[in-house]
N, C-alpha and C positions, 0 to 999 in steps of 0.2 A: 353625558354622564362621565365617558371617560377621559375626556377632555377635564372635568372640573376635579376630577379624582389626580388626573396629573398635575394641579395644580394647585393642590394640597390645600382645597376647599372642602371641609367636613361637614358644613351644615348651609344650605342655599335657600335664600328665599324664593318661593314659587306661587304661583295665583292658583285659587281653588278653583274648578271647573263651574264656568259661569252657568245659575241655576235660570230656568225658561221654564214658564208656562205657556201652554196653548189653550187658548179656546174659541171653537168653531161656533159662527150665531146661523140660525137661521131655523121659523119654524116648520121648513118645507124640507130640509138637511134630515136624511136617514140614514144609519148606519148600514152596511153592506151588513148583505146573512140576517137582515130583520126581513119585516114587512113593510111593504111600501108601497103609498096610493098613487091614480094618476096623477095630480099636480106637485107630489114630492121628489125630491133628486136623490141619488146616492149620495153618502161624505165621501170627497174627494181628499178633499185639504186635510182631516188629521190622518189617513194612513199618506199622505204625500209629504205633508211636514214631519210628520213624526220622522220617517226616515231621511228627509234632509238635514233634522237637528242632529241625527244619531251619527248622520256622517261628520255631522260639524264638532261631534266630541263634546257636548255640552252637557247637564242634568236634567234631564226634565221632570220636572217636582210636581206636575200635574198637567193634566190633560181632557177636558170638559167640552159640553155640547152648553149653548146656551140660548134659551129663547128667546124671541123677537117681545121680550116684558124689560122695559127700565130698570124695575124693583129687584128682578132676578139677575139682569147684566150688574146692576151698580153690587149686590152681594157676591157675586162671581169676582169679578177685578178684583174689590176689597178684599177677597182672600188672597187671591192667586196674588195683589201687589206686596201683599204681606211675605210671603214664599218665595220669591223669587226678585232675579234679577232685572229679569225681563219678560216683560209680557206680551203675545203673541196672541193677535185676534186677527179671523176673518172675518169679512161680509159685514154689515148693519154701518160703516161709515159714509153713504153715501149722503143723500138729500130725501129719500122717501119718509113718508110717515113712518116705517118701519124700522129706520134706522137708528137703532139707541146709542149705540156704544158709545160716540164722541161724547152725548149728556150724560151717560153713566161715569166715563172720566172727569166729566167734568164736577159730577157731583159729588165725586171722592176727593173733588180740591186740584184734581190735575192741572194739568195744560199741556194743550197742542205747539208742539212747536214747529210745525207746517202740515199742512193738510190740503190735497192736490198739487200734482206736478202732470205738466202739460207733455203726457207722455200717452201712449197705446199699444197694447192695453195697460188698466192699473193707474190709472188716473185719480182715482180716492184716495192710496196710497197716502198714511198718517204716521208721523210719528211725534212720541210726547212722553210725557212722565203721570205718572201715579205713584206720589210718597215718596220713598226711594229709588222705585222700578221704573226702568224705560218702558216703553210700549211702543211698539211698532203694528199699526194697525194697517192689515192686508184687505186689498178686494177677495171678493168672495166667489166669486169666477173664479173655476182652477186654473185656467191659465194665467188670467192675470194676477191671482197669486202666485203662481210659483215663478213670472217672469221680472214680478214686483220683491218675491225674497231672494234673486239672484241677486237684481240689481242693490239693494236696501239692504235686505235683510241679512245678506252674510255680510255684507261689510261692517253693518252694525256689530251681529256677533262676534266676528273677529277685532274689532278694535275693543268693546268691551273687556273682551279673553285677551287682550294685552298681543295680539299677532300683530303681525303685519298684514299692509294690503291683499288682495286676492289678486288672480293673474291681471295682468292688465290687457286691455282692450288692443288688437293690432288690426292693419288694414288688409282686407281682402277686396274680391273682384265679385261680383254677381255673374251668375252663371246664364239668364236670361231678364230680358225688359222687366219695370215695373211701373205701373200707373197707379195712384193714390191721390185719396185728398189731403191735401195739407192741412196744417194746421198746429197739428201735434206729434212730436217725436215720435215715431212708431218701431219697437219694438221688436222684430219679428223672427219668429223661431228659424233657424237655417241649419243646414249640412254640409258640414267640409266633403267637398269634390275634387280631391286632387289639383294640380297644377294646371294652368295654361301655356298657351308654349315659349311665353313668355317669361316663366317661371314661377308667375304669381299664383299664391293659393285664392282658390274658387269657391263660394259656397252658392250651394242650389236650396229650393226654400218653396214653401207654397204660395198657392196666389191670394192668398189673402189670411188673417190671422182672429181666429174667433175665440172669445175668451172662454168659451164651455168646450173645447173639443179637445181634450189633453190628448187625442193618440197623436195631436203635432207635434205635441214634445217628444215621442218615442225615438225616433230616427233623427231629431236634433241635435246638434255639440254646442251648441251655444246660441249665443243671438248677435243678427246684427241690428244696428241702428240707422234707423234712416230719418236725414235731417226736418226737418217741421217745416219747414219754406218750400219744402221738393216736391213736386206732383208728377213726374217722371224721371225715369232714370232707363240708359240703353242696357243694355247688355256690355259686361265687362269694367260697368262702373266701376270707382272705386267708396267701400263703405266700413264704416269699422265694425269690428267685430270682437264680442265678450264671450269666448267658450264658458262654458255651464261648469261651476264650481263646487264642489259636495263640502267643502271644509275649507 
């Protein structure tokens, strides 16, 4: 601002704070502080997104639970694409019979413009349009939503909102061995570990990465990526790594 004031700029053009809706599918999904039977789960995803949208400085013009029904996902979108810039769904884009949301897009006239990326977790990972609204359609697993809105999901908001990219990806070292099945980019939540004596930074990380157990995210800075060809790695490899971005 005071930059533009020294430069005897009186009136600047600026973008409005990009408007986002959310909404969580699922009819097993209870809100924390209700009631809830044994085969239902707590919502994870809207108190987890909500505050990664509030970090990203965005509007959120609504916020909804939606059932595992067509008739009720396809009236849900249609409002929410009406309202906003961008629409934000978990869970229902897989392949089950229970999965509506991609035919409820589709029945508002949308289109998917990819839908799966050969990655772990967050494999269903969708994005597309409804009207004028992007959509960005999340797995329903907390982790693999929230490792699918690092990867995706801020960079869409942020170019949307007219920024620039998010930190970029640099390489680190592994702190101990890892064995996997290949196949798929895997994803995995990690913790920067200081230096080796080598001088390279370390991160340490757990042995395996489940999409329902978010306390791996607690103690995590980021993630790193391990290549889809790779079914071992020693100790001290080198892999890259995306710390975890709020905005």
């Amino acid at each position: 601002i005071a930059a533009c004031a020294a430069a005897g700029a009186g009136i600047l053009r600026v973008r409005r704070k990009l408007r986002v809706a959310l909404l969580v599918t699922g009819d097993e999904v209870r809100r924390a502080g209700g009631a809830r039977e044994a085969a239902q789960i707590w919502d994870v995803n809207t108190p987890m997104l909500t505050a990664s949208l509030a970090a990203a400085d965005v509007d959120i013009v609504a916020s909804d639970h939606g059932a595992d029904n067509l008739a009720g996902l396809v009236r849900q979108l249609g409002d929410m694409s009406a309202q906003a810039d961008l629409v934000i769904t978990t869970g229902g884009i897989s392949v089950g019979e229970e999965d509506h949301v991609k035919p409820a897009v589709m029945a508002l006239g949308g289109e998917t413009l990819f839908s799966g990326v050969a990655i772990k977790p967050g494999k269903p990972v969708s994005v597309g349009r409804i009207g004028k609204a992007h959509w960005l359609g999340l797995p329903g697993n907390p982790v693999s939503a929230f490792v699918t809105w690092q990867v995706f999901g801020l960079a869409l908001v942020r170019a949307l909102s007219g920024e620039g990219p998010a930190p970029t990806r640099r390489h680190v070292v592994i702190a101990g061995p890892i064995r996997r099945k290949p196949g798929r980019c895997e994803l995995r939540p990690a913790r920067l570990a200081g230096f080796d004596a080598h001088g390279r930074e370390v991160v340490g990380f757990e042995g395996a990465t489940h999409s329902a157990r978010v306390g791996l995210l607690s103690p995590a800075d980021g993630l790193m990526f391990l290549p889809a060809d790779v079914e071992s790695l020693p100790a001290g490899a080198l892999v890259e790594f995306q710390p975890f971005c709020q905005s």
